[in-house]
ROGU-381520 format. One line per 3 residues: their letters; for each residue x, y, z of C-alpha. Coordinates in steps of 0.25 Angstrom, whole numbers, plus 5000, padded with zeros to 4 digits. Last residue first. Example, Ala and Ser with C-alpha at 12.3 -4.5 7.8 and 13.67 -1.06 7.14 Angstrom:
// residues 2
sa> 5055,4996,5029 ~ 5049,4982,5031
This chain:
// residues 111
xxx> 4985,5044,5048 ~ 4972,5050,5040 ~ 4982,5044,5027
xxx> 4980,5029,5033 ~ 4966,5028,5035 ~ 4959,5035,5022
xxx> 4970,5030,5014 ~ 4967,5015,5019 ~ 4952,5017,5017
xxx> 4955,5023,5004 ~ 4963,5011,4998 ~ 4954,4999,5007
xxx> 4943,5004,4997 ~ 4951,5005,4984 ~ 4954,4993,4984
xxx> 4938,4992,4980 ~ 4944,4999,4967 ~ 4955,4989,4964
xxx> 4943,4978,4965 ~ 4936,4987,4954 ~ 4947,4988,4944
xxx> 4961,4987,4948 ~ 4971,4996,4939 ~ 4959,5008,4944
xxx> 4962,5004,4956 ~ 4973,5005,4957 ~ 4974,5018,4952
xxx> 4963,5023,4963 ~ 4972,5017,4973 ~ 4983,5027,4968
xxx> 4971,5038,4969 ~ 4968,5033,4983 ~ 4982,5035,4987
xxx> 4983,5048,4980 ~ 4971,5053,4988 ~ 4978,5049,5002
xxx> 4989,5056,4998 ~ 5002,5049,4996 ~ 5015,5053,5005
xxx> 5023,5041,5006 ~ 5017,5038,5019 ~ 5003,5039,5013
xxx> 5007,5031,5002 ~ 5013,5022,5012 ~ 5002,5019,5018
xxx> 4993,5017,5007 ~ 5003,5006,5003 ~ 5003,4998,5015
xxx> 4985,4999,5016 ~ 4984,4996,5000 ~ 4996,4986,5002
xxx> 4988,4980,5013 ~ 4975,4982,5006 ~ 4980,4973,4993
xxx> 4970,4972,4982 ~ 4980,4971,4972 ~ 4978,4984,4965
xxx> 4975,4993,4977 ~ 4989,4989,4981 ~ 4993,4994,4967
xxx> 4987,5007,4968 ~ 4992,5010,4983 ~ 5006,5003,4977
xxx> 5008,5013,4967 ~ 5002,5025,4977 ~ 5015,5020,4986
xxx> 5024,5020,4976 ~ 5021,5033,4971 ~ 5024,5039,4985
xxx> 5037,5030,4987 ~ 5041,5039,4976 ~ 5042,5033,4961
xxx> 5057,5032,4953 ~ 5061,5025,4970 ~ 5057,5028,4981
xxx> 5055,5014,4989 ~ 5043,5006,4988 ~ 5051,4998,4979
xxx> 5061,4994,4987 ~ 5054,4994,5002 ~ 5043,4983,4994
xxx> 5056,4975,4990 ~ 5062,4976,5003 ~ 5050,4972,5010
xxx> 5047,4959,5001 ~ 5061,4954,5004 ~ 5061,4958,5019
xxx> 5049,4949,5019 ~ 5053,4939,5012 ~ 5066,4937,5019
xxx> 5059,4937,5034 ~ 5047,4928,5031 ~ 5042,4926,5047
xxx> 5047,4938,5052 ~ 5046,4948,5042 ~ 5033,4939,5038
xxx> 5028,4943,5051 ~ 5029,4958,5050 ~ 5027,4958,5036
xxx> 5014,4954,5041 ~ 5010,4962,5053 ~ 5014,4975,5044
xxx> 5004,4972,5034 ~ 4993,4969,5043 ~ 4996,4982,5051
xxx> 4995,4989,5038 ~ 4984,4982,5033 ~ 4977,4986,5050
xxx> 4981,5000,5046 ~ 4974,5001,5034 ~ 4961,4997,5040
């Protein structure tokens, strides 16, 4: 499930790469500028972004941003607690998030 998001993802900025060349060189510098090391670790970013994705209901960013926690070195357990903070910031539909969040851990992290 995760990996079909992240094939999804991939498939798209594929095409507008192609199709919308400025604006998606724009949008991918600016996401390679702040997700790079900066005061926080690339670590920290990530669980931000986890919580955050949870937030706005987003299971690409949920499935892009699990990823690259694990890259960066997030545990499976710390991911979840990230979504957990989101969660808490989101109420009830933050919590159903929750749902794609631990299936996407589950998958990605037995990689």
């Amino acid at each position: 499930m995760a990996e079909e998001h992240l094939k999804e993802i991939n498939e798209f900025f594929g095409r507008m790469s192609k199709e919308f060349p400025e604006q998606a060189k724009a949008l991918m510098t600016f996401v390679r500028k702040i997700e790079e090391k900066g005061y926080l670790d690339t670590k920290t970013k990530e669980l931000i972004s986890v919580a955050l994705a949870v937030v706005k209901h987003c299971k690409w960013c949920i499935a892009f941003h699990v990823k690259n926690a694990l890259e960066a070195g997030a545990k499976p357990e710390e991911i979840i607690e990230a979504g957990w903070v989101g969660a808490l910031m989101d109420g009830g539909p933050g919590a159903m998030y929750m749902i794609p969040l631990v299936k996407f851990v589950d998958e990605l992290s037995k990689k």
